[in-house]
PQR file of N, CA, C, O and H, with PARSE charges and radii, in Angstrom:
ATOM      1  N   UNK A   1     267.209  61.020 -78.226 -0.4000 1.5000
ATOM      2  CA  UNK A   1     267.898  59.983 -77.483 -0.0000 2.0000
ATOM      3  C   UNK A   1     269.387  60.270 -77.445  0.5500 1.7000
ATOM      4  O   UNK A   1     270.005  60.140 -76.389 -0.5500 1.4000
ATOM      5  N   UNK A   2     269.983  60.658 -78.567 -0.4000 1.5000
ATOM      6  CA  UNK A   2     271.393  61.087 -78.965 -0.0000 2.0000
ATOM      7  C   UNK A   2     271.447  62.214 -77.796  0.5500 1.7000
ATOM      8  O   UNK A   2     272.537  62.188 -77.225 -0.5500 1.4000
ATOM      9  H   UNK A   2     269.481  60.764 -79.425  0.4000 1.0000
ATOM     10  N   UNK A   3     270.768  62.962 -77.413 -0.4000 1.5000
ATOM     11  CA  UNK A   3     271.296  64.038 -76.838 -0.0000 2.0000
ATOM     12  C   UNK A   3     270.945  63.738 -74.949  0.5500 1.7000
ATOM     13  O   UNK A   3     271.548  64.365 -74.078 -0.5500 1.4000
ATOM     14  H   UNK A   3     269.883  62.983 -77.878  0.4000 1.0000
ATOM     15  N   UNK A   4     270.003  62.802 -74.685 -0.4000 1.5000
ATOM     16  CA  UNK A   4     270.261  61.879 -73.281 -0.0000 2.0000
ATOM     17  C   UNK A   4     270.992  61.307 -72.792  0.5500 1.7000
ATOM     18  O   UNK A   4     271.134  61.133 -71.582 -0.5500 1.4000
ATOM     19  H   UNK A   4     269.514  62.293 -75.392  0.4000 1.0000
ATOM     20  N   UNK A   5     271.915  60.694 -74.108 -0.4000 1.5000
ATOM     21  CA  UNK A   5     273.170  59.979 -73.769 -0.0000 2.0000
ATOM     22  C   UNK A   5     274.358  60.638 -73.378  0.5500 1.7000
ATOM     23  O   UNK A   5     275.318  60.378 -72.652 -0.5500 1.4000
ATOM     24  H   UNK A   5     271.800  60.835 -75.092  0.4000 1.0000
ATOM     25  N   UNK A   6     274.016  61.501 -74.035 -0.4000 1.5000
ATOM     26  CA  UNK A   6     275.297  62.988 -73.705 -0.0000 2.0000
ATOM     27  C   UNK A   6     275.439  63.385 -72.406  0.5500 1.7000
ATOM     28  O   UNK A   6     276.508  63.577 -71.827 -0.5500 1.4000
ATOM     29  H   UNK A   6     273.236  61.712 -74.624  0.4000 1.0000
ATOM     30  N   UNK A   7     274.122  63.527 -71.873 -0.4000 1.5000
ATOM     31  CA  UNK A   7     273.895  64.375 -70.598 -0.0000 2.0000
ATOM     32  C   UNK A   7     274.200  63.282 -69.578  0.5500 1.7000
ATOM     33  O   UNK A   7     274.423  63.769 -68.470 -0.5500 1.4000
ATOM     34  H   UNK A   7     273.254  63.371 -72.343  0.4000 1.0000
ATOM     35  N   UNK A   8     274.266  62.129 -69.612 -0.4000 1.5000
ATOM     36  CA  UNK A   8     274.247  60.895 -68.595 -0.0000 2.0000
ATOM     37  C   UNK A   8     275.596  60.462 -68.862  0.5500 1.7000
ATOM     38  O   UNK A   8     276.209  60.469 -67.794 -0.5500 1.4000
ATOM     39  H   UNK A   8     274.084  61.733 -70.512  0.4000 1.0000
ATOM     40  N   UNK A   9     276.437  60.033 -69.959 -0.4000 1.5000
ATOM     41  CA  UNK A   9     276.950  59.324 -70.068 -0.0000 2.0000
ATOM     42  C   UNK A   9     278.233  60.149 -69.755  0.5500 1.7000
ATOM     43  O   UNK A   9     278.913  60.232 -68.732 -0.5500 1.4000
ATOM     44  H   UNK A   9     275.939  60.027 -70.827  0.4000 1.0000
ATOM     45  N   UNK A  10     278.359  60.867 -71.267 -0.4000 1.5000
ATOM     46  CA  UNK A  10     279.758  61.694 -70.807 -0.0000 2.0000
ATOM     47  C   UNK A  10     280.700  60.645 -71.654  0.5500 1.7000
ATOM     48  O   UNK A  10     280.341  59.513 -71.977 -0.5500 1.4000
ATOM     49  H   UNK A  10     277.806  60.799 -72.098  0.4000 1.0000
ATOM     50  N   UNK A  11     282.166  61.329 -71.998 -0.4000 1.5000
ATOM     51  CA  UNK A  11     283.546  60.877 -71.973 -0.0000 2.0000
ATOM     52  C   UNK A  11     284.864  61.063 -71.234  0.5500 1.7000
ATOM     53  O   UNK A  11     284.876  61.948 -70.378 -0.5500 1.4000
ATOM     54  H   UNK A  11     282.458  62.249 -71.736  0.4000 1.0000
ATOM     55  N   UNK A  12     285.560  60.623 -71.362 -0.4000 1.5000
ATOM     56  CA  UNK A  12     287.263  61.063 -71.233 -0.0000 2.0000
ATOM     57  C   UNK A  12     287.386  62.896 -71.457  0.5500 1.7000
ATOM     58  O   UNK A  12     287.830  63.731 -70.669 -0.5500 1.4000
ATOM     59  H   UNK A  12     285.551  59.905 -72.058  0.4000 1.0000
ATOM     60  N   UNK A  13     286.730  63.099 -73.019 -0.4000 1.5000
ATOM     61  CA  UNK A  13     287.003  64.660 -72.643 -0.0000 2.0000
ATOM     62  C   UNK A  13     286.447  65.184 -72.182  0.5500 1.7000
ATOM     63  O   UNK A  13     286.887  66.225 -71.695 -0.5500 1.4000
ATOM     64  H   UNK A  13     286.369  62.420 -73.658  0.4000 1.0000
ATOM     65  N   UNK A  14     284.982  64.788 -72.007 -0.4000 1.5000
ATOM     66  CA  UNK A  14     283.853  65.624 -71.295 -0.0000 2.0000
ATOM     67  C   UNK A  14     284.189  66.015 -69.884  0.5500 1.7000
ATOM     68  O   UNK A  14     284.190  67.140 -69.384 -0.5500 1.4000
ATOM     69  H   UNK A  14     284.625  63.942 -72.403  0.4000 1.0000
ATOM     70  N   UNK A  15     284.576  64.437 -69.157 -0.4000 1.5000
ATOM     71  CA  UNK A  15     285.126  64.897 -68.236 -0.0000 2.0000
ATOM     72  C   UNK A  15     286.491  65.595 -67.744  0.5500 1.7000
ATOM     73  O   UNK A  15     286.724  66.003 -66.606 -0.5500 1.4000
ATOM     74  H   UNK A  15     284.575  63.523 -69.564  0.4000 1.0000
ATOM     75  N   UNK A  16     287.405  65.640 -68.956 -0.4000 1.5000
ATOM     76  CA  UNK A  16     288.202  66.384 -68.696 -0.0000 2.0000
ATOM     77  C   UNK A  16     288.310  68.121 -68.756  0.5500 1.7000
ATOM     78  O   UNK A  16     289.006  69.106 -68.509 -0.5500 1.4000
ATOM     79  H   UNK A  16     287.216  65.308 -69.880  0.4000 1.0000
ATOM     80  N   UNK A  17     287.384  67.756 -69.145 -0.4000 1.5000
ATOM     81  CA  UNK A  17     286.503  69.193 -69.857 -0.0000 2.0000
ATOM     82  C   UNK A  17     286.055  69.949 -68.214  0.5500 1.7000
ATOM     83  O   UNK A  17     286.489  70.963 -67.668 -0.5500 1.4000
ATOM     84  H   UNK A  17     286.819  66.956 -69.345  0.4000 1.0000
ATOM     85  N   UNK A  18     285.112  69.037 -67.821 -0.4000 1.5000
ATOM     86  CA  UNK A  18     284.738  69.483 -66.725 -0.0000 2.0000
ATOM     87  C   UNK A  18     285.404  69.974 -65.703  0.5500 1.7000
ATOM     88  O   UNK A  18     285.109  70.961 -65.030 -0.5500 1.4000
ATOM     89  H   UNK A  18     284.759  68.213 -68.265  0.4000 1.0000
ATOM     90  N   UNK A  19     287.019  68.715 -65.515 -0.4000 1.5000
ATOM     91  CA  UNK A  19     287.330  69.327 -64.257 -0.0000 2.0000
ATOM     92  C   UNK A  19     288.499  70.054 -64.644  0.5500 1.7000
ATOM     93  O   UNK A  19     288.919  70.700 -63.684 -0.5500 1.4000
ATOM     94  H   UNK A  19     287.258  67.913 -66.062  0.4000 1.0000
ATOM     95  N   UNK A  20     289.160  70.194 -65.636 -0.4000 1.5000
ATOM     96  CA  UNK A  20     289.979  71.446 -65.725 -0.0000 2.0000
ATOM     97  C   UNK A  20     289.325  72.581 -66.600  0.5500 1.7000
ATOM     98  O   UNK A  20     288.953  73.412 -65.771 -0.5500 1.4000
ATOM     99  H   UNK A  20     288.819  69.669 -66.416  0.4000 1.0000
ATOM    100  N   UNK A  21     289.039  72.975 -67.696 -0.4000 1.5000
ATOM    101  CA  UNK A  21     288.838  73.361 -68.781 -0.0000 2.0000
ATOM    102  C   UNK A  21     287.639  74.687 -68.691  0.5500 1.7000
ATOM    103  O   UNK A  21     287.677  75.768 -69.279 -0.5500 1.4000
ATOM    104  H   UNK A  21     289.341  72.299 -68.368  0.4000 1.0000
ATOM    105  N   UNK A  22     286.227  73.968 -67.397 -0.4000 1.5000
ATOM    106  CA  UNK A  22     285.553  74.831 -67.021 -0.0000 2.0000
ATOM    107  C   UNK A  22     285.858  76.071 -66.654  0.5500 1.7000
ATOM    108  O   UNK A  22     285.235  76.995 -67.176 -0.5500 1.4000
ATOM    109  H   UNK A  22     286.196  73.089 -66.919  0.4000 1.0000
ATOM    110  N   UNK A  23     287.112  76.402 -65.462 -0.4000 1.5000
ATOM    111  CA  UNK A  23     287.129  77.589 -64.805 -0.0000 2.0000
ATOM    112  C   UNK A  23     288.586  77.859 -65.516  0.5500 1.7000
ATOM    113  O   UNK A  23     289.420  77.006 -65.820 -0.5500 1.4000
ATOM    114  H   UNK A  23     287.618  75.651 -65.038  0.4000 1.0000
ATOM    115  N   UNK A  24     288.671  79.480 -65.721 -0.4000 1.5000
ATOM    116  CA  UNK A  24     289.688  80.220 -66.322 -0.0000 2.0000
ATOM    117  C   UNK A  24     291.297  79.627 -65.381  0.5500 1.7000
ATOM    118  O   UNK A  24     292.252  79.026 -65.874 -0.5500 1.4000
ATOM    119  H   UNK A  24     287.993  80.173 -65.475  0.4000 1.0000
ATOM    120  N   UNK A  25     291.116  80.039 -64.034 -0.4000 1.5000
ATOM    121  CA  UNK A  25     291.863  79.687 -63.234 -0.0000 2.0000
ATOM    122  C   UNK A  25     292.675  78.429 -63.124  0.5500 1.7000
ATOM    123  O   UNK A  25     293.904  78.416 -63.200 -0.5500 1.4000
ATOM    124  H   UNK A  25     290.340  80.528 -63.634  0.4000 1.0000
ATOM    125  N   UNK A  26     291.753  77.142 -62.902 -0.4000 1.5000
ATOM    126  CA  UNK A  26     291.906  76.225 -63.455 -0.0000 2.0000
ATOM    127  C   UNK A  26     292.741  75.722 -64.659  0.5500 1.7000
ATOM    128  O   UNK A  26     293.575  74.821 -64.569 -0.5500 1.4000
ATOM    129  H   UNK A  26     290.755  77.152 -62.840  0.4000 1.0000
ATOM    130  N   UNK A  27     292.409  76.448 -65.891 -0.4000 1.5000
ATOM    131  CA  UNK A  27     292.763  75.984 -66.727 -0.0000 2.0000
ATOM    132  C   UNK A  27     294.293  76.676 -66.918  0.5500 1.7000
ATOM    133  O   UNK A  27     295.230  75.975 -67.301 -0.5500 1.4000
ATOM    134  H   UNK A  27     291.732  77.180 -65.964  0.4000 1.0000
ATOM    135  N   UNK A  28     294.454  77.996 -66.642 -0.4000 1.5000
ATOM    136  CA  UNK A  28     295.697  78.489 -66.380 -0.0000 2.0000
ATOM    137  C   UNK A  28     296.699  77.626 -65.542  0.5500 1.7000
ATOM    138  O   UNK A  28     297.813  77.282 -65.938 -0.5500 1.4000
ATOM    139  H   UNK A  28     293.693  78.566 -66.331  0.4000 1.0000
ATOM    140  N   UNK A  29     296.189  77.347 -64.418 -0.4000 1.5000
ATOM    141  CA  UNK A  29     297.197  76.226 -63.227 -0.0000 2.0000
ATOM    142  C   UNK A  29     297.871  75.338 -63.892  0.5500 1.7000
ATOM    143  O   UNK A  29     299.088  75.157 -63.945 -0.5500 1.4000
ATOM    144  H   UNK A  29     295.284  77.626 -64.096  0.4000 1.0000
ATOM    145  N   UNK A  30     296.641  74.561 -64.614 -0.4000 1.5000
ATOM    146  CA  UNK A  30     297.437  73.260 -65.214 -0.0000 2.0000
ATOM    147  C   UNK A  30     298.157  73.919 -66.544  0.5500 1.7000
ATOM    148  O   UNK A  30     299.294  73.483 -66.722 -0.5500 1.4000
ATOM    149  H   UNK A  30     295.653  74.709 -64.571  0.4000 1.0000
ATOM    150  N   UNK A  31     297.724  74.846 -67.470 -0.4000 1.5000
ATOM    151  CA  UNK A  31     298.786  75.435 -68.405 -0.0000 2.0000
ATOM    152  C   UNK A  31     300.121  75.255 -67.843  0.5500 1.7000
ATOM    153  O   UNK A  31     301.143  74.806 -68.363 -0.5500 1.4000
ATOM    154  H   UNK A  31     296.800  75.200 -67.325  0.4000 1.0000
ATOM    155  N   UNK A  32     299.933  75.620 -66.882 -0.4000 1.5000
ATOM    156  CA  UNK A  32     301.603  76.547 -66.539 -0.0000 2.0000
ATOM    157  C   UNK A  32     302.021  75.028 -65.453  0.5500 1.7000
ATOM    158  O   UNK A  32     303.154  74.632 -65.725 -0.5500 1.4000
ATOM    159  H   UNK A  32     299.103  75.985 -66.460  0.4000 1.0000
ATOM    160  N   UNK A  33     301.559  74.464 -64.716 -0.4000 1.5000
ATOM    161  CA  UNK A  33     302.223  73.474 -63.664 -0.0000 2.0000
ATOM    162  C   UNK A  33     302.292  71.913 -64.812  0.5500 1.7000
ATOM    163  O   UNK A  33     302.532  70.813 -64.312 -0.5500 1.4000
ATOM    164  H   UNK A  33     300.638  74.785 -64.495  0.4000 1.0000
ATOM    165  N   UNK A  34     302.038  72.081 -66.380 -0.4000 1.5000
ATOM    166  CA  UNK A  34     302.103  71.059 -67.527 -0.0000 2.0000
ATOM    167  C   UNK A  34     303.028  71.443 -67.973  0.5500 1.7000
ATOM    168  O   UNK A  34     303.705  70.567 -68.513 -0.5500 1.4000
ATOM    169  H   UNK A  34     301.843  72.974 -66.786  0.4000 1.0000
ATOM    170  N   UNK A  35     303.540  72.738 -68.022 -0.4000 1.5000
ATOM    171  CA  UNK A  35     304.620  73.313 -69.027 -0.0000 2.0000
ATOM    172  C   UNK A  35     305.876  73.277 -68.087  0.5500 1.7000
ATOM    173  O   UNK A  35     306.985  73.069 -68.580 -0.5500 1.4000
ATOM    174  H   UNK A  35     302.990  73.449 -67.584  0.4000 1.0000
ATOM    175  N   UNK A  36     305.706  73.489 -66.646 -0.4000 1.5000
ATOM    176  CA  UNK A  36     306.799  73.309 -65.626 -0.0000 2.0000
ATOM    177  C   UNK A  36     307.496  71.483 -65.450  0.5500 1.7000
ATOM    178  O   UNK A  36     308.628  71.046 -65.244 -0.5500 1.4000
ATOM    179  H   UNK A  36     304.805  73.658 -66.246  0.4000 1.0000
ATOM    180  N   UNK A  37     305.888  70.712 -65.700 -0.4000 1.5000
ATOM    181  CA  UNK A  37     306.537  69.329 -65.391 -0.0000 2.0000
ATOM    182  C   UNK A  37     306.966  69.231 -67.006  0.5500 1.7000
ATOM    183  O   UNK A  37     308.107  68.769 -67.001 -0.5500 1.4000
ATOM    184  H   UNK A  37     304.969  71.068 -65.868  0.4000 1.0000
ATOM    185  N   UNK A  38     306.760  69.345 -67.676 -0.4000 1.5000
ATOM    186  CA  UNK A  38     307.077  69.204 -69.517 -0.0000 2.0000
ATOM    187  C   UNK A  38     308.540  69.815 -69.287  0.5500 1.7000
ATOM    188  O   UNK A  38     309.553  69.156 -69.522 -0.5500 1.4000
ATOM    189  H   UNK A  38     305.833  69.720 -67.680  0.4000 1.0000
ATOM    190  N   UNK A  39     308.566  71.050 -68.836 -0.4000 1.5000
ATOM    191  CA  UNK A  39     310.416  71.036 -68.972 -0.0000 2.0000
ATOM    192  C   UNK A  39     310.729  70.662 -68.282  0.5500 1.7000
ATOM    193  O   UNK A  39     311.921  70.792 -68.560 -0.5500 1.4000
ATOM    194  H   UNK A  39     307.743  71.585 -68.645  0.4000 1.0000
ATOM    195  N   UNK A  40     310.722  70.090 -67.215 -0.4000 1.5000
ATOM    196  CA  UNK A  40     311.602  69.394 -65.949 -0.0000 2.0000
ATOM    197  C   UNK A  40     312.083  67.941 -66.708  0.5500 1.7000
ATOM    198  O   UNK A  40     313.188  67.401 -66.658 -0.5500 1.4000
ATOM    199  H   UNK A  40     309.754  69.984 -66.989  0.4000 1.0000
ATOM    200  N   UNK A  41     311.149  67.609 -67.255 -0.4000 1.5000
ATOM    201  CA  UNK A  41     311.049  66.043 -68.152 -0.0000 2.0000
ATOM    202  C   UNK A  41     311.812  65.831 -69.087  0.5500 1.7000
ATOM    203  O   UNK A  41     312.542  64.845 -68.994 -0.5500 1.4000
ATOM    204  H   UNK A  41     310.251  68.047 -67.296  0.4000 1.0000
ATOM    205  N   UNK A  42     311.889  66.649 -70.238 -0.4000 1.5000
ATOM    206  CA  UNK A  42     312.529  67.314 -71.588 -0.0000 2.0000
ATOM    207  C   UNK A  42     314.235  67.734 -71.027  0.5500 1.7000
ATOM    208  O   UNK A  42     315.170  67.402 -71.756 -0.5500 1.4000
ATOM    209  H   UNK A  42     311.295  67.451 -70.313  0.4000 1.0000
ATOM    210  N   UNK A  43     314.490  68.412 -69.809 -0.4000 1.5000
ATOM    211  CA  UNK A  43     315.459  68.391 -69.781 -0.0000 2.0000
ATOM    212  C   UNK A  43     316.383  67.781 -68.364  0.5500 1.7000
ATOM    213  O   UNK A  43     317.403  68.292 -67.903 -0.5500 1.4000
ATOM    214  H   UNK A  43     313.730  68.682 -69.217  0.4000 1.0000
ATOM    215  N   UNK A  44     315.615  66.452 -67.829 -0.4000 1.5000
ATOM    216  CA  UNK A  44     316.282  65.500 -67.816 -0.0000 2.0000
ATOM    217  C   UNK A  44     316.478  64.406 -68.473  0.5500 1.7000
ATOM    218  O   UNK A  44     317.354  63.590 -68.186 -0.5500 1.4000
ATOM    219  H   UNK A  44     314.786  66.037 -68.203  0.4000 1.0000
ATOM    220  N   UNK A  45     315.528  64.282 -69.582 -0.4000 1.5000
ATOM    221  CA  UNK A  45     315.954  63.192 -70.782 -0.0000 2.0000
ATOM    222  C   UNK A  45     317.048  63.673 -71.884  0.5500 1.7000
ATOM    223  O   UNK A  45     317.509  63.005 -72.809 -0.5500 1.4000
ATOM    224  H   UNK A  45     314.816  64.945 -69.816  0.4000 1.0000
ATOM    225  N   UNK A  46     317.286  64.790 -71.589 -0.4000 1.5000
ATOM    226  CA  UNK A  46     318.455  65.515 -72.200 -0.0000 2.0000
ATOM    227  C   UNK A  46     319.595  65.597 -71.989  0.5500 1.7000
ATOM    228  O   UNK A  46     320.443  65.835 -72.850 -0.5500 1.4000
ATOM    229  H   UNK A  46     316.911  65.333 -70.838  0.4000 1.0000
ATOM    230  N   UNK A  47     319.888  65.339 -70.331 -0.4000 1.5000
ATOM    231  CA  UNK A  47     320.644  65.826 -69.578 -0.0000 2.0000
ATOM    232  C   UNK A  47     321.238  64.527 -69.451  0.5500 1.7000
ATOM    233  O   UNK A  47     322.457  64.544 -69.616 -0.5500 1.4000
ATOM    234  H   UNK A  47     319.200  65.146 -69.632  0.4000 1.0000
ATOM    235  N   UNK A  48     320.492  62.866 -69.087 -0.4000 1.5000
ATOM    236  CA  UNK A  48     320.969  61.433 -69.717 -0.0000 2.0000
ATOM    237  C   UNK A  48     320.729  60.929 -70.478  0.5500 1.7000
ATOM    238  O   UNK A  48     320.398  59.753 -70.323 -0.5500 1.4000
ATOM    239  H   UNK A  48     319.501  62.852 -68.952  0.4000 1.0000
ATOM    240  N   UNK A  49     320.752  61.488 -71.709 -0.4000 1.5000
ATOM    241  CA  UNK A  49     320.914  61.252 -73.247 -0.0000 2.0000
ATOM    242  C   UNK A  49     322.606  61.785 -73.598  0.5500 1.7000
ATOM    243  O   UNK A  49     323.418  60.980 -74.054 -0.5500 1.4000
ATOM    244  H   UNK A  49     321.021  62.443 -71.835  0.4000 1.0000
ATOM    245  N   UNK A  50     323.040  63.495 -73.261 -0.4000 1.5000
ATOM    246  CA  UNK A  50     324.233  63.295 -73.311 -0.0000 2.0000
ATOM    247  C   UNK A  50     325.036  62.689 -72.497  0.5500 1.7000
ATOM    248  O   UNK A  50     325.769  61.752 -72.811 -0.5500 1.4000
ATOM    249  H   UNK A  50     322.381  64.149 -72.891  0.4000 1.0000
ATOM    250  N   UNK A  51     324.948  63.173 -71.445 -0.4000 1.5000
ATOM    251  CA  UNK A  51     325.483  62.012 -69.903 -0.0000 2.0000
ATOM    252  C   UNK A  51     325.907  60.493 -71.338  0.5500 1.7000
ATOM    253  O   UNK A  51     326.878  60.748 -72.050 -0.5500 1.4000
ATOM    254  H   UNK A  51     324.352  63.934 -71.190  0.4000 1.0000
ATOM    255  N   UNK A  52     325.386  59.522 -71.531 -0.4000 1.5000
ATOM    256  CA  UNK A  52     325.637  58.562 -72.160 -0.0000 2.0000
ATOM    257  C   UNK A  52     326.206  58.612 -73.418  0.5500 1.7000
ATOM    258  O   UNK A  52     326.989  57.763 -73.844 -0.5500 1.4000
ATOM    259  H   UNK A  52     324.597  59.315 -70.952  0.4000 1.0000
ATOM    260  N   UNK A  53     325.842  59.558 -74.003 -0.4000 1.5000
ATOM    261  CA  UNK A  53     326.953  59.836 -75.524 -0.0000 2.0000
ATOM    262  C   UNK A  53     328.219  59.982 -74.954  0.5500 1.7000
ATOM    263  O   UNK A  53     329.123  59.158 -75.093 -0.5500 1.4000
ATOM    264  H   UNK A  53     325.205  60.247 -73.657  0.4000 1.0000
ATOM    265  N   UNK A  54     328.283  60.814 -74.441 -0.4000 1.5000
ATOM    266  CA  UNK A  54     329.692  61.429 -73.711 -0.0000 2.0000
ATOM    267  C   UNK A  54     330.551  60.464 -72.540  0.5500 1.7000
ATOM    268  O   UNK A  54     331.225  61.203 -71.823 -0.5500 1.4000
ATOM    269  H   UNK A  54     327.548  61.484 -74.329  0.4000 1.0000
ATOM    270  N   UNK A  55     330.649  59.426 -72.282 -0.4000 1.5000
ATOM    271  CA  UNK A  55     330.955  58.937 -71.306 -0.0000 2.0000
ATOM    272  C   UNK A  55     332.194  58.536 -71.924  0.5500 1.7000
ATOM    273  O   UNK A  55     332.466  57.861 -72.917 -0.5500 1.4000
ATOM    274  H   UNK A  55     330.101  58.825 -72.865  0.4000 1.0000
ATOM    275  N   UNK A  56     333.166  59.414 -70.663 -0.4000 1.5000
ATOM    276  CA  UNK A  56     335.074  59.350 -71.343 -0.0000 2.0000
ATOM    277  C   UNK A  56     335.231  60.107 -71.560  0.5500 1.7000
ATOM    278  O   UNK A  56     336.429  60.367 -71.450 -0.5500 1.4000
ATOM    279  H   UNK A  56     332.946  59.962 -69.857  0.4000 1.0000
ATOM    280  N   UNK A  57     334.428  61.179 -72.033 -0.4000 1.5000
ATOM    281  CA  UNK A  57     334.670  62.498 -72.466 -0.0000 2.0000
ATOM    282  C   UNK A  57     334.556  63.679 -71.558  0.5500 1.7000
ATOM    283  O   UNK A  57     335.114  64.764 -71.726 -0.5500 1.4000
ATOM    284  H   UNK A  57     333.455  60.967 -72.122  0.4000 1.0000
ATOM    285  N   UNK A  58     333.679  63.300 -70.466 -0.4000 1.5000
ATOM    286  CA  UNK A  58     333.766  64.622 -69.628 -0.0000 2.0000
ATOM    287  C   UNK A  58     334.890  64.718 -68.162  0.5500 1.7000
ATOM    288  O   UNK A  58     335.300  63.870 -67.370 -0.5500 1.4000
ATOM    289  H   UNK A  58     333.226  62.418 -70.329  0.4000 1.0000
ATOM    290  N   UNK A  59     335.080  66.041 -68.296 -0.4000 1.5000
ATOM    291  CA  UNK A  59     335.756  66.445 -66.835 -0.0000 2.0000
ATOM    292  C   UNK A  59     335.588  65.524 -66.182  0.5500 1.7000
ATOM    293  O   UNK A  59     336.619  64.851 -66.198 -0.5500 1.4000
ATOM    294  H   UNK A  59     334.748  66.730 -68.939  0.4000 1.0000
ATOM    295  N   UNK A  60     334.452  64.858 -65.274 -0.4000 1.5000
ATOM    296  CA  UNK A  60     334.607  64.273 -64.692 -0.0000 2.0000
ATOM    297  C   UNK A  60     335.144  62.644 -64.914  0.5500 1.7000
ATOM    298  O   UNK A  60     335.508  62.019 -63.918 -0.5500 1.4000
ATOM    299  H   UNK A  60     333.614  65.405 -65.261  0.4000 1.0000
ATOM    300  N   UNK A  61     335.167  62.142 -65.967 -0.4000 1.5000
ATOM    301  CA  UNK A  61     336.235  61.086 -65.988 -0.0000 2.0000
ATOM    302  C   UNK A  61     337.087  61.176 -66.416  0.5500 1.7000
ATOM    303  O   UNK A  61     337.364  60.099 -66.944 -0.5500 1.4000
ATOM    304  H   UNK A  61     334.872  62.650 -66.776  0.4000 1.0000
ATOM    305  N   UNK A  62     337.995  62.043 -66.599 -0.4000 1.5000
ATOM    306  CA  UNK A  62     339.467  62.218 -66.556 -0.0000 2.0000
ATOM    307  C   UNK A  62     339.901  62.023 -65.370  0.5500 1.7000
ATOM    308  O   UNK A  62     339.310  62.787 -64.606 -0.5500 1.4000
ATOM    309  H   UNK A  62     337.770  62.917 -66.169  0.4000 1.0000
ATOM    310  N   UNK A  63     340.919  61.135 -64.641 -0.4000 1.5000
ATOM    311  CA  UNK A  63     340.806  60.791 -63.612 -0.0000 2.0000
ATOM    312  C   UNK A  63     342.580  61.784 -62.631  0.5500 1.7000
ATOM    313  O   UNK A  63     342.853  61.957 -61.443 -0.5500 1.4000
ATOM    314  H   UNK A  63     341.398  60.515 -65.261  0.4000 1.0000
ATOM    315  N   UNK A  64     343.207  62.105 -63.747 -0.4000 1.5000
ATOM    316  CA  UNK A  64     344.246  63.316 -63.442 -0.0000 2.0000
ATOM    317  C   UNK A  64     343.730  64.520 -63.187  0.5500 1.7000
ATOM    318  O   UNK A  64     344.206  64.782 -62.082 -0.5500 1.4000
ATOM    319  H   UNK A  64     342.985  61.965 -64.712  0.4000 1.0000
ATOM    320  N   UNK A  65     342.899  65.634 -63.583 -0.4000 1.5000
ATOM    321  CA  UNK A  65     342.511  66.396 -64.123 -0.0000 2.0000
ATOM    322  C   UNK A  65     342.269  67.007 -62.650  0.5500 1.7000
ATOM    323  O   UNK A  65     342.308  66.068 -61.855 -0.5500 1.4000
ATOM    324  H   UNK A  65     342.512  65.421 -64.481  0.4000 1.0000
ATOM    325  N   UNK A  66     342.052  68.135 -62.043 -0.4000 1.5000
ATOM    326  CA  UNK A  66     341.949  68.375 -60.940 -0.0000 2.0000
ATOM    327  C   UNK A  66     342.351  67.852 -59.621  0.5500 1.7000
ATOM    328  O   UNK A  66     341.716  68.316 -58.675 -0.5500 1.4000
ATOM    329  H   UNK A  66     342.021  68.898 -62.690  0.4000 1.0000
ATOM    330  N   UNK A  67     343.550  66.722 -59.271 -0.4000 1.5000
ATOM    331  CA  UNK A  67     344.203  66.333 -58.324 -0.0000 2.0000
ATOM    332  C   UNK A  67     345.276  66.929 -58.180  0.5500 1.7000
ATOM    333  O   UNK A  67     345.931  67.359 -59.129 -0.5500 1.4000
ATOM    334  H   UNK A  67     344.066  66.345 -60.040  0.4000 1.0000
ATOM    335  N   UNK A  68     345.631  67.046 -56.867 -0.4000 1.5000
ATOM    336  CA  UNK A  68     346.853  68.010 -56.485 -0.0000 2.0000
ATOM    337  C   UNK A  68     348.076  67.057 -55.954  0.5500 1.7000
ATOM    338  O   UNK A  68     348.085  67.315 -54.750 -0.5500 1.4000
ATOM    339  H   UNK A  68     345.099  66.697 -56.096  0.4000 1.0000
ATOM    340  N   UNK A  69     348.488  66.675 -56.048 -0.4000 1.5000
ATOM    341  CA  UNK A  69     349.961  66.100 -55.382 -0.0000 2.0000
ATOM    342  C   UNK A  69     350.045  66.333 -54.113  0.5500 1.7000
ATOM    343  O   UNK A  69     350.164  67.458 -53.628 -0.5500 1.4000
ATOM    344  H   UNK A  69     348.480  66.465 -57.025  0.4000 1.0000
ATOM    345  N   UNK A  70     349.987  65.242 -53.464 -0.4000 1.5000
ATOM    346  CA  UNK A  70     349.895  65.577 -51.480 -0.0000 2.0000
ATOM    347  C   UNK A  70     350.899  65.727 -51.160  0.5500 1.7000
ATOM    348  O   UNK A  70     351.729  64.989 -51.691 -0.5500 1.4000
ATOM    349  H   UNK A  70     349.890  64.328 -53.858  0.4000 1.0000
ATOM    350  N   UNK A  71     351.403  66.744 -50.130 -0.4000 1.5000
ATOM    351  CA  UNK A  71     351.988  66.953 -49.452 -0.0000 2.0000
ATOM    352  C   UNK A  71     352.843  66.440 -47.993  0.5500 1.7000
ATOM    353  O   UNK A  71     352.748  67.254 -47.075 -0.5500 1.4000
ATOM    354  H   UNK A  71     350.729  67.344 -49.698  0.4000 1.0000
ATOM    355  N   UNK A  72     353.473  65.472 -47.760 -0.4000 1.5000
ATOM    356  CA  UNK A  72     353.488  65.234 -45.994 -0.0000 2.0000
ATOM    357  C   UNK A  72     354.606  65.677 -45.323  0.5500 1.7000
ATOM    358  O   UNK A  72     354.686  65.546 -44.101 -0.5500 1.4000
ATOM    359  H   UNK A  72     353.551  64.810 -48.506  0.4000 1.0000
TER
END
């Protein structure tokens, strides 16, 4: 009976099993297009994490710092 339930029922990994995990290809794609969205993620939570430590501190709010004195 234990092993009917298996074949019918299934889980979360079973089926995750199924639709990535089965084919080599597959499972490579999502390797690599998990590890592309994983750093895209990682380093924009990085990128406004300092953004907010730093605020006052960078180039761009110094508000002298690259203006030129106009000319007329």
């Amino acid at each position: 009976m234990d092993s009917a339930a298996r074949r019918s029922g299934g889980g979360v990994l079973e089926g995750f099993y199924r639709l990535v995990m089965r084919r080599t290809p597959v499972y490579v794609t999502f390797v690599i297009a998990g590890a592309f969205l994983g750093e895209r993620a990682v380093d924009y939570g990085v990128h406004k994490l300092w953004e907010k430590n730093n605020v006052g501190k960078r180039y761009e709010d110094i508000s002298v710092l690259g203006q030129r004195p106009v000319d007329e």
